[in-house]
MARBATI-655549 format. One record per residue (C-alpha): residue number from 1; chain; x, y, z. Coordinates in Angstrom, 2 decimals, m for minus. Example, Ala and Ser with C-alpha at 12.3 -4.5 7.8 and 13.67 -1.06 7.14 Angstrom:
<nodes>
NODE  num  cadena        u        v        w
NODE    1       A    12.30    m4.50     7.80
NODE    2       A    13.67    m1.06     7.14
</nodes>
This chain:
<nodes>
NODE  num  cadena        u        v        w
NODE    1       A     0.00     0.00     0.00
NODE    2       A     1.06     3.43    m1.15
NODE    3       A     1.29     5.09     2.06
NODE    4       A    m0.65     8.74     1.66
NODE    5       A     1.41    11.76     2.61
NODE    6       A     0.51    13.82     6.44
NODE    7       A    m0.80    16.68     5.07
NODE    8       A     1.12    18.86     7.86
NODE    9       A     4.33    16.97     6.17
NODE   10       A     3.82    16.23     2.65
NODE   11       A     5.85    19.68     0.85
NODE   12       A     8.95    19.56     2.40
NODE   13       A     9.72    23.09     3.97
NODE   14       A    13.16    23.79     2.25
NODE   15       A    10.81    23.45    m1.03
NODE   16       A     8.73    26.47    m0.46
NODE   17       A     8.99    29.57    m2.22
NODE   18       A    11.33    32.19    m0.66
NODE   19       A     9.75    34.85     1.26
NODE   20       A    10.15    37.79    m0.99
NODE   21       A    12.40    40.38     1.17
NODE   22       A    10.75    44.32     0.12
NODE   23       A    13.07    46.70     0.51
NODE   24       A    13.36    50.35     1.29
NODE   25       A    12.74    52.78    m2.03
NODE   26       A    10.72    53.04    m4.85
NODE   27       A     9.82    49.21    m5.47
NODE   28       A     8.67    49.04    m1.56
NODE   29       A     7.11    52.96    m1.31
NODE   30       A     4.56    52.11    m5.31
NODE   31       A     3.34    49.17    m3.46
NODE   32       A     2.42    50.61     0.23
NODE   33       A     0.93    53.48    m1.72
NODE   34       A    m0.79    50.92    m3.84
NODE   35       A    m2.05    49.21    m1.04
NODE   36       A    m3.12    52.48     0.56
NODE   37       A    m4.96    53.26    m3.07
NODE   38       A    m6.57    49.93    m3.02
NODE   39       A    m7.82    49.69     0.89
NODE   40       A    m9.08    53.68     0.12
NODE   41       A   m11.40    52.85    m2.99
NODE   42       A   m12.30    49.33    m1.01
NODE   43       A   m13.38    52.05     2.44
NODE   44       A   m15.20    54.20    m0.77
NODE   45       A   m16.58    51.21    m2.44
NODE   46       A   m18.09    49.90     1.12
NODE   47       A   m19.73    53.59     2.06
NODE   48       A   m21.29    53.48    m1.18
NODE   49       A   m23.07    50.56    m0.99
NODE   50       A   m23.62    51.58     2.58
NODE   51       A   m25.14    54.66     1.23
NODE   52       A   m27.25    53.47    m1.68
NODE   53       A   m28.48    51.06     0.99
NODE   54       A   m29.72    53.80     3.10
NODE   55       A   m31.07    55.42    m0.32
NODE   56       A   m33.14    52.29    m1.36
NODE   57       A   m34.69    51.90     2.26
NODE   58       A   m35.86    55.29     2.38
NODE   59       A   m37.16    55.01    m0.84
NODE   60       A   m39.25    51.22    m0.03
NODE   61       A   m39.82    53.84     3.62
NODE   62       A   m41.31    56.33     0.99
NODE   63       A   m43.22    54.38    m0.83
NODE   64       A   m44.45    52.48     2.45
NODE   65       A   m45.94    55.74     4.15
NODE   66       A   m47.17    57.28     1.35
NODE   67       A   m49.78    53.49     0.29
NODE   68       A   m50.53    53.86     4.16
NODE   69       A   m51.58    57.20     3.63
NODE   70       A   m53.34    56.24     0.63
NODE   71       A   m55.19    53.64     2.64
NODE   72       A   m56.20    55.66     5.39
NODE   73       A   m57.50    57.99     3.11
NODE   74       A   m59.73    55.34     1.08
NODE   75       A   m60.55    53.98     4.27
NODE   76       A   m61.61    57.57     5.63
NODE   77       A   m64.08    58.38     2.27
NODE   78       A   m65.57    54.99     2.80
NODE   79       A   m66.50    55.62     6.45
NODE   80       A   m68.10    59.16     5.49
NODE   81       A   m70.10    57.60     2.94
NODE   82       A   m71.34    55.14     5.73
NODE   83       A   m72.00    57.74     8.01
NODE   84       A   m75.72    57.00     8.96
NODE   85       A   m76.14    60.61     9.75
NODE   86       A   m76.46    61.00     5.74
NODE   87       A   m79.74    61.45     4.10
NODE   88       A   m81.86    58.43     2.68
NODE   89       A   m81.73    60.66    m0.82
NODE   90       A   m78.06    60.85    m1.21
NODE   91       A   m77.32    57.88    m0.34
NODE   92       A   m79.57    56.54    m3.57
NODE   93       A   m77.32    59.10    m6.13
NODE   94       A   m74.32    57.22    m4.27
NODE   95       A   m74.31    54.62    m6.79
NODE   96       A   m74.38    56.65   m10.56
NODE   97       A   m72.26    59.67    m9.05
NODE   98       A   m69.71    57.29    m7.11
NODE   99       A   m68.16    59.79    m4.71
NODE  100       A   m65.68    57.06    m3.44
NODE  101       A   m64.08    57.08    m6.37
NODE  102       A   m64.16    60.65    m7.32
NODE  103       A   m62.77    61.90    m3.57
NODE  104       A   m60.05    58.82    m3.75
NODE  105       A   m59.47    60.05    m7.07
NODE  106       A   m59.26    63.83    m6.11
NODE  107       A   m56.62    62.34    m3.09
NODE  108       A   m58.92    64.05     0.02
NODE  109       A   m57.96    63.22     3.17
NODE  110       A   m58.43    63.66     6.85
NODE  111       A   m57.42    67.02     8.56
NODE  112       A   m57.83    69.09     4.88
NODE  113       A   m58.61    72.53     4.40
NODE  114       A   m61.08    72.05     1.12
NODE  115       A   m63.21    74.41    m1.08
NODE  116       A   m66.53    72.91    m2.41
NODE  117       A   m66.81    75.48    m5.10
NODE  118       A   m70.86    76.31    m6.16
NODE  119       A   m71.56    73.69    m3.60
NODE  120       A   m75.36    73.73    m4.32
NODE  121       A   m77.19    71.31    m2.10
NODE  122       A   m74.41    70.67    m0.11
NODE  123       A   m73.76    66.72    m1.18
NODE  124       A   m70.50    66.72    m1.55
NODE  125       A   m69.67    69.00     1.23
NODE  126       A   m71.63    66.30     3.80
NODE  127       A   m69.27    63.81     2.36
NODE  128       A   m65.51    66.48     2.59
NODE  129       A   m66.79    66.80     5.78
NODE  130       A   m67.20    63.26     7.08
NODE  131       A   m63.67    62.57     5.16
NODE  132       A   m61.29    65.82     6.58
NODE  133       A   m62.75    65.01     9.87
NODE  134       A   m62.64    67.24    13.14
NODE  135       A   m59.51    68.66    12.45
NODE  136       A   m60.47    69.64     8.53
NODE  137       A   m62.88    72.35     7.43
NODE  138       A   m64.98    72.71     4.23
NODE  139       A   m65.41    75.86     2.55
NODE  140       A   m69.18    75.73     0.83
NODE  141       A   m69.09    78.68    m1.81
NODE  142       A   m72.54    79.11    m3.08
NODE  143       A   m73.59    82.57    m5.02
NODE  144       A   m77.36    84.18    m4.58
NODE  145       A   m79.06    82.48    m7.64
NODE  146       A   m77.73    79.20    m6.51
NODE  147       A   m79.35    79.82    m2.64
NODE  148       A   m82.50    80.88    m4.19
NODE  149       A   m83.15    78.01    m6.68
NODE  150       A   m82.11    74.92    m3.72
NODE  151       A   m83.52    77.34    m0.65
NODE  152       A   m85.14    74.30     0.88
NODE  153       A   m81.86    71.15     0.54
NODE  154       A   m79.70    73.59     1.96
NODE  155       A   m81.58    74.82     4.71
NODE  156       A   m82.45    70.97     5.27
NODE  157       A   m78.58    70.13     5.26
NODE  158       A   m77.57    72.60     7.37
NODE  159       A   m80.71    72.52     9.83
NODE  160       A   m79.59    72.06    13.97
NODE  161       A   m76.42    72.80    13.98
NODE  162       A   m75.59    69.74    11.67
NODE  163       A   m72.16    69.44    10.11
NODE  164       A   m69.88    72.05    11.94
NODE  165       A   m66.55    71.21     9.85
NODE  166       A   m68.34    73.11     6.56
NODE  167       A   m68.28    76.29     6.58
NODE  168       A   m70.49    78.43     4.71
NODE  169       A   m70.70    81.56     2.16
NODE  170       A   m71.53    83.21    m0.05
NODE  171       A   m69.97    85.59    m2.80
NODE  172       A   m70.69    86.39    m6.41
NODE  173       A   m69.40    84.98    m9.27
NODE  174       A   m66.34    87.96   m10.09
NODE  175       A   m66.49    89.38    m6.10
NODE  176       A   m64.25    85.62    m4.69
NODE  177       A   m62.10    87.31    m2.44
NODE  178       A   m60.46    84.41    m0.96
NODE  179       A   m57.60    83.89     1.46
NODE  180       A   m54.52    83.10    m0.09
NODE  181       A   m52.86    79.65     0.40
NODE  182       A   m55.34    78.19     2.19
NODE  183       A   m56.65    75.56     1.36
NODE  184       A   m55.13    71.57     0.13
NODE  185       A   m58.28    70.80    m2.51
NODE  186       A   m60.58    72.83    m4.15
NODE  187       A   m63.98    70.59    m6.03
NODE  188       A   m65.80    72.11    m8.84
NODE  189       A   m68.36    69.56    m9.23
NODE  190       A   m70.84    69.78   m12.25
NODE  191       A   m70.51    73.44   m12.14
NODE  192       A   m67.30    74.29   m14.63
NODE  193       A   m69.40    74.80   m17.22
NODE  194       A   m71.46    77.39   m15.86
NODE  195       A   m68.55    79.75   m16.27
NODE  196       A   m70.12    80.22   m19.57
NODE  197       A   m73.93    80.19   m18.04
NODE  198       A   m76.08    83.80   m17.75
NODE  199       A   m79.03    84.67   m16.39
NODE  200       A   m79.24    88.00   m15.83
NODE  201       A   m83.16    88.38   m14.70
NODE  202       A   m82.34    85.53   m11.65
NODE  203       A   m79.01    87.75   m10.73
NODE  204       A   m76.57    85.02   m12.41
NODE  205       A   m73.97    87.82   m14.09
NODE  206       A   m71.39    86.98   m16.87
NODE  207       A   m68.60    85.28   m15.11
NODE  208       A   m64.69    86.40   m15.59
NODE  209       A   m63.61    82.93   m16.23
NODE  210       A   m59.40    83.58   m15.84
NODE  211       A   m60.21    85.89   m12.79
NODE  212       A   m62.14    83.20   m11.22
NODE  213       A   m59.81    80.29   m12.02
NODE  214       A   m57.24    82.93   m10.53
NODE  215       A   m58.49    83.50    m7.59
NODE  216       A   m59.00    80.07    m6.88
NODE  217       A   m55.34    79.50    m7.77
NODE  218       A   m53.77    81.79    m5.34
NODE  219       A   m56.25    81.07    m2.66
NODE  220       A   m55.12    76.87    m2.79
NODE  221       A   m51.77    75.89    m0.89
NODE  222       A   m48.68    75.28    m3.29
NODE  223       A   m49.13    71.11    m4.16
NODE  224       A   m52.87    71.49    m3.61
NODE  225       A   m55.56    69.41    m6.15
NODE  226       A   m58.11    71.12    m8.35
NODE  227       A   m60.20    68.51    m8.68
NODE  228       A   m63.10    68.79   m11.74
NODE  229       A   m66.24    66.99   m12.67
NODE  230       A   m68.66    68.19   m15.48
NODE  231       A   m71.07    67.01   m18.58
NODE  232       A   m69.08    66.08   m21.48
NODE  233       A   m70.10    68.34   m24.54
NODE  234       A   m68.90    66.68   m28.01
NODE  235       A   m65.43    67.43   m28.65
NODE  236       A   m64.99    70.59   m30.31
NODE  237       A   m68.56    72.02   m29.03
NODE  238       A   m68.31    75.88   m28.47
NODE  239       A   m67.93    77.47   m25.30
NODE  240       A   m71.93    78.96   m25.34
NODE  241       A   m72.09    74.74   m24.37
NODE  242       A   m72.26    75.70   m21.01
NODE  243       A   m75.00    78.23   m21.42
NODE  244       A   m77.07    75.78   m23.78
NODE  245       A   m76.51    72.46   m22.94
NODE  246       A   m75.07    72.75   m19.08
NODE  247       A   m72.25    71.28   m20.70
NODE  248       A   m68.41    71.58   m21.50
NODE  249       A   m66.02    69.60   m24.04
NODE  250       A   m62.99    68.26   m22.10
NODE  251       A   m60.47    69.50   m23.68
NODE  252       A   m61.49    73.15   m23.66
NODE  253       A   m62.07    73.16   m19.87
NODE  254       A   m58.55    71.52   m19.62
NODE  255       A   m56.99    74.25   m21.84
NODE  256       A   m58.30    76.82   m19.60
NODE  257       A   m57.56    75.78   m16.40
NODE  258       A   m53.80    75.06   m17.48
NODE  259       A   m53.87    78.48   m18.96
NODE  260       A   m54.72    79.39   m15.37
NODE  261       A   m51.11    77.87   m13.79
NODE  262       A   m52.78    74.60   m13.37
NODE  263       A   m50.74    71.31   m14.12
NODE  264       A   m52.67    68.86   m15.87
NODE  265       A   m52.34    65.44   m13.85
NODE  266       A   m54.47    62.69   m14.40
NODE  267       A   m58.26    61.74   m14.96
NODE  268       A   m60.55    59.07   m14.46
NODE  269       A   m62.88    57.55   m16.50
NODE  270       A   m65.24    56.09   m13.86
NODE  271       A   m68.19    58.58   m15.09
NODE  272       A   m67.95    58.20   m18.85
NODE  273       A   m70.88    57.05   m20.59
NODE  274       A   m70.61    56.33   m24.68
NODE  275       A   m74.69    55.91   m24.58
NODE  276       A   m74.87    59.43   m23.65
NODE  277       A   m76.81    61.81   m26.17
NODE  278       A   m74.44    65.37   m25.78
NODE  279       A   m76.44    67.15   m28.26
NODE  280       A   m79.19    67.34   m25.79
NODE  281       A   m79.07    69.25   m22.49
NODE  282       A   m78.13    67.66   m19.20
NODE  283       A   m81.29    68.46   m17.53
NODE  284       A   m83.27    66.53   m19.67
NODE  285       A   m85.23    64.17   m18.46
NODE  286       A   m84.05    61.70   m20.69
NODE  287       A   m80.29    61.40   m20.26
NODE  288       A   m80.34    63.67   m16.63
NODE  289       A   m78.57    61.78   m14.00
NODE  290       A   m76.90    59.51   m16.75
NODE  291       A   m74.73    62.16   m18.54
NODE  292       A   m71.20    61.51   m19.53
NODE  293       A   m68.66    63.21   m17.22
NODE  294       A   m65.17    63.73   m17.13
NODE  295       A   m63.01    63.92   m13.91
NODE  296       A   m59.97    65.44   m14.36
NODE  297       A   m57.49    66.27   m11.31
NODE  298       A   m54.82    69.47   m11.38
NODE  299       A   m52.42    70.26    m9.31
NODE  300       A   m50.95    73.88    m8.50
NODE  301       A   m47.28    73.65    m8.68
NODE  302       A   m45.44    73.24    m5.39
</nodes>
């Protein structure tokens, strides 16, 4: 038998190599400072990926906080909606005007400052209310003409003391004198169009549409959402739309709200509705409650 070698024994120590003697000058000073180079970029190298560490868990932090945010918010609009202290009549709209969506949509949450702009009955603003919670507040802009025509809802909605975030008033369409950068959302909710509407006899006056969008703009927080909802007129429809038809084609109430300092961000189709007849008005009987509306969210820059 071939005996195997102890592998403590088996390479004979006069046959390893040499230690290599380094001596003082050049040779030996390019190597330490090579070393030095090398451990230096290796110290770099190691608080890089130290740092980008950090960067990525902040980011995944980030991200984190801002879909809990996003949850609490949802979860916030779906509580206000189940509020029982909300009337038997709005809660049977709930389902073709779907105000869960359009709010999550719109990104309200609790503690907001928001403007419900020509807040008519007051729908909507029972909802903000509900969602910003006690330490929120509603703005509910309404001018004369729309007091006079919905006299009765609004002094229902408002009766005994009954939602004390919203707070109401009044002002004609060019006399807005708002606060500036005050609030984190303003709504204009099936009302956009009636920039365009007049009715002089009932005390609705011709409406500066870039003062009002102006005013608005400097009255909402830097960041804030302008959140819109309106009857779709056909695309290309004129303007007068809005006096004829209570209606407004997309694209011309986008142009001139970004003309306004608006950024365009995102919309929704949730309210669409191809079925939809646009040459008729939306207050007729046959297509009212079943128009086709666009929701389309801006944002003032930050």
């Amino acid at each position: 038998m071939i005996p195997l070698p102890d592998a403590r024994t088996s390479v004979a120590a006069n046959h390893l190599p040499a230690p290599v003697a380094i001596r003082k000058g050049p040779v030996r000073t390019a190597l330490r400072n090579q070393l030095d180079c090398d451990g230096s970029k290796q110290k770099q190298e190691s608080r890089g990926a130290i740092m980008k560490g950090f960067t990525v868990a902040g980011v995944a932090l980030a991200l984190i906080l801002s879909a809990a945010t996003a949850a609490a918010a949802d979860d916030a609009i779906h509580m206000a909606l189940a509020n029982p202290a909300r009337p038997a009549a709005d809660r049977d709209t709930d389902s073709r005007r779907k105000p869960e969506t359009v709010l999550g949509f719109f990104a309200i949450e609790p503690g907001m400052t928001v403007l419900d702009m020509y807040s008519g009955g007051g729908y909507y603003a029972e909802i903000l209310a509900y969602t910003v919670g006690a330490d929120g507040k509603v703005w509910a802009h309404n001018n004369q003409p729309y007091l006079n025509w919905l006299k009765d809802p609004i002094a229902a909605r408002y009766a005994d003391g009954r939602l004390d975030q919203v707070k109401r008033f009044t002002a004609e369409n060019n006399e807005l004198d708002l606060p500036a950068a005050t609030f984190d959302a303003v709504t204009m909710i099936l009302c956009y169009h009636d920039i365009y509407h007049v009715d002089e006899k009932n005390g609705w006056t011709k409406i500066d549409g870039p003062a009002l969008l102006g005013e608005i703009h400097q009255a909402m927080k830097p960041g804030a959402v302008l959140g819109v909802v309106d009857h779709a007129a056909a695309p290309g429809a004129p303007a007068e739309s809005g006096e004829t038809l209570h209606r407004i084609d997309p694209a011309l109430a986008k142009k001139e709200i970004v003309a306004a300092g608006f950024v365009f961000e995102a919309q929704s189709n949730a309210l669409r509705a191809s079925d939809d007849d646009a040459s008729k008005s939306s207050f007729d009987e046959s297509v009212r409650g079943k128009t086709d509306r666009f929701i389309y969210r801006f944002r003032k820059p930050e």
